[in-house]
Backbone as JSON Lines, residues from 0, in Angstrom:
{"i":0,"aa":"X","n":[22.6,27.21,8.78],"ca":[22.8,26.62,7.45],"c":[22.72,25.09,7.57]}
{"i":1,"aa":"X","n":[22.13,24.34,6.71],"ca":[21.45,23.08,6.88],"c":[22.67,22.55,5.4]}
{"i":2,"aa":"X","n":[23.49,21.86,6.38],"ca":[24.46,20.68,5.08],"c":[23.35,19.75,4.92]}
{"i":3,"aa":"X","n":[24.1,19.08,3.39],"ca":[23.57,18.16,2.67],"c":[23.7,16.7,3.51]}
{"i":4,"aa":"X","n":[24.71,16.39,4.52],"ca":[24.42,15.33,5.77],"c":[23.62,15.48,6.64]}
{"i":5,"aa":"X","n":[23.55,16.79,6.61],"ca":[22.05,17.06,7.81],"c":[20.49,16.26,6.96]}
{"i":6,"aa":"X","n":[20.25,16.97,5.68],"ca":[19.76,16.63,5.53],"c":[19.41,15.08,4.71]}
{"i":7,"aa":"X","n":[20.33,14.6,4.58],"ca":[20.39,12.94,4.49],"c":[19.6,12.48,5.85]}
{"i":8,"aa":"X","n":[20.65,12.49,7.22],"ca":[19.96,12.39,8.25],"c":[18.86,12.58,8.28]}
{"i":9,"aa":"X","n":[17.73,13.9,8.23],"ca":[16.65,14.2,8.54],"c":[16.22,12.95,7.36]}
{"i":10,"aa":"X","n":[16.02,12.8,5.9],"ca":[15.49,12.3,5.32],"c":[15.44,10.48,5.8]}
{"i":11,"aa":"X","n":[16.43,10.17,6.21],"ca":[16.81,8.67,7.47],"c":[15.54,8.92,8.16]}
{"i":12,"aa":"X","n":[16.13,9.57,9.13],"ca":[14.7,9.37,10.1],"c":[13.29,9.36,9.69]}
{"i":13,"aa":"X","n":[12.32,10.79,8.97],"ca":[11.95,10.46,8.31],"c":[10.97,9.7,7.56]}
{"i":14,"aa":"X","n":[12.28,8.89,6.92],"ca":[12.01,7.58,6.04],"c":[11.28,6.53,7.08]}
{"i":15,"aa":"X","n":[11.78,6.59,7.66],"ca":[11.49,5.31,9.1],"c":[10.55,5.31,9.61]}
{"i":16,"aa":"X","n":[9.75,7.06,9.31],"ca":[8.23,7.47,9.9],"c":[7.53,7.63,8.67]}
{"i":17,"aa":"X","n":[7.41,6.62,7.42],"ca":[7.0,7.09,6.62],"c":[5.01,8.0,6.4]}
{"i":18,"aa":"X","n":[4.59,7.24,7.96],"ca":[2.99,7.87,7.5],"c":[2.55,8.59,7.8]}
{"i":19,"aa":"X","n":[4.06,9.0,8.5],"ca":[3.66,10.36,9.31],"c":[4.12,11.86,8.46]}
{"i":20,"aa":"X","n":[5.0,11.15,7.63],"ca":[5.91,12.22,6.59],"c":[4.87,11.98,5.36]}
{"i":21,"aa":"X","n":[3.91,11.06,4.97],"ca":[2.43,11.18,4.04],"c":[1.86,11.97,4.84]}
{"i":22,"aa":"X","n":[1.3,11.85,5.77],"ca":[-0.04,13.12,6.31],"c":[0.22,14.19,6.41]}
{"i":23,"aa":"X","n":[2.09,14.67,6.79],"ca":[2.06,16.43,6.51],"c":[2.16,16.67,5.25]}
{"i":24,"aa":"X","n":[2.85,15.72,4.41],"ca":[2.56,16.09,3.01],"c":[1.31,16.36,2.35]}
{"i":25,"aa":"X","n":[0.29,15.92,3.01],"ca":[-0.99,15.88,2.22],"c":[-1.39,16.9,2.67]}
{"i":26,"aa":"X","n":[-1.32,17.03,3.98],"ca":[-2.11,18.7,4.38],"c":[-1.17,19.56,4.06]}
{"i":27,"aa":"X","n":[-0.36,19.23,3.54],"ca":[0.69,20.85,3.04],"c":[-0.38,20.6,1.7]}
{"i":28,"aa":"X","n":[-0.38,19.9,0.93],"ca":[-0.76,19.72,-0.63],"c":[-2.59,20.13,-0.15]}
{"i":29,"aa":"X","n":[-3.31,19.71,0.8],"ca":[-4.53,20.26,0.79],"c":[-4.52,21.51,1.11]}
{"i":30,"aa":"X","n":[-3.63,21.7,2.03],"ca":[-3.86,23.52,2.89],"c":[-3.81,24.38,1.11]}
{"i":31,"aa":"X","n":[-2.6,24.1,0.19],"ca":[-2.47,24.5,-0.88],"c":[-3.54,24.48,-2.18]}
{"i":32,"aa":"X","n":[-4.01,23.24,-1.98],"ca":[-4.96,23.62,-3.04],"c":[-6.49,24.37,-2.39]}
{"i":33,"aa":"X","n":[-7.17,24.06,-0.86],"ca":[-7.81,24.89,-0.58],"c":[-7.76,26.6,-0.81]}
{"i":34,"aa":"X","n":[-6.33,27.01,-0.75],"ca":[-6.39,28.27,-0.74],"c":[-6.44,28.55,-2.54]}
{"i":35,"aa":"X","n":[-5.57,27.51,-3.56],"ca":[-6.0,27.83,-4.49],"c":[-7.18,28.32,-5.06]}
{"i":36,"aa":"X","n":[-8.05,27.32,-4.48],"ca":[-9.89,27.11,-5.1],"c":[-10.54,28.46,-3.84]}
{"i":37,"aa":"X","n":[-9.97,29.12,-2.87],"ca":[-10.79,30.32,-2.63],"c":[-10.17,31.37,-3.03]}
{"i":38,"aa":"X","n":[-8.65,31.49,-3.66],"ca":[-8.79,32.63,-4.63],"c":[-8.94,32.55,-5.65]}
{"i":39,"aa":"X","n":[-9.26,31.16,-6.08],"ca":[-10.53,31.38,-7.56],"c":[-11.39,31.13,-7.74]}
């Protein structure tokens, strides 16, 4: 079970790596819309 200080912490650190916490965001958001556009 993940408390709400855990995740403060995680969001700290993180924050501190911000371009690294943009590029999985983007390939989470591309992996997602690729699969959108091949099941339609």
């Amino acid at each position: 079970m993940i408390t709400r200080d855990d995740l403060i912490r995680e969001y700290r650190s993180r924050s501190a790596t911000f371009p690294a916490f943009a590029v999985v965001y983007l390939m989470i958001v591309g992996t997602l819309g690729l699969t959108a556009y091949a099941i339609v």
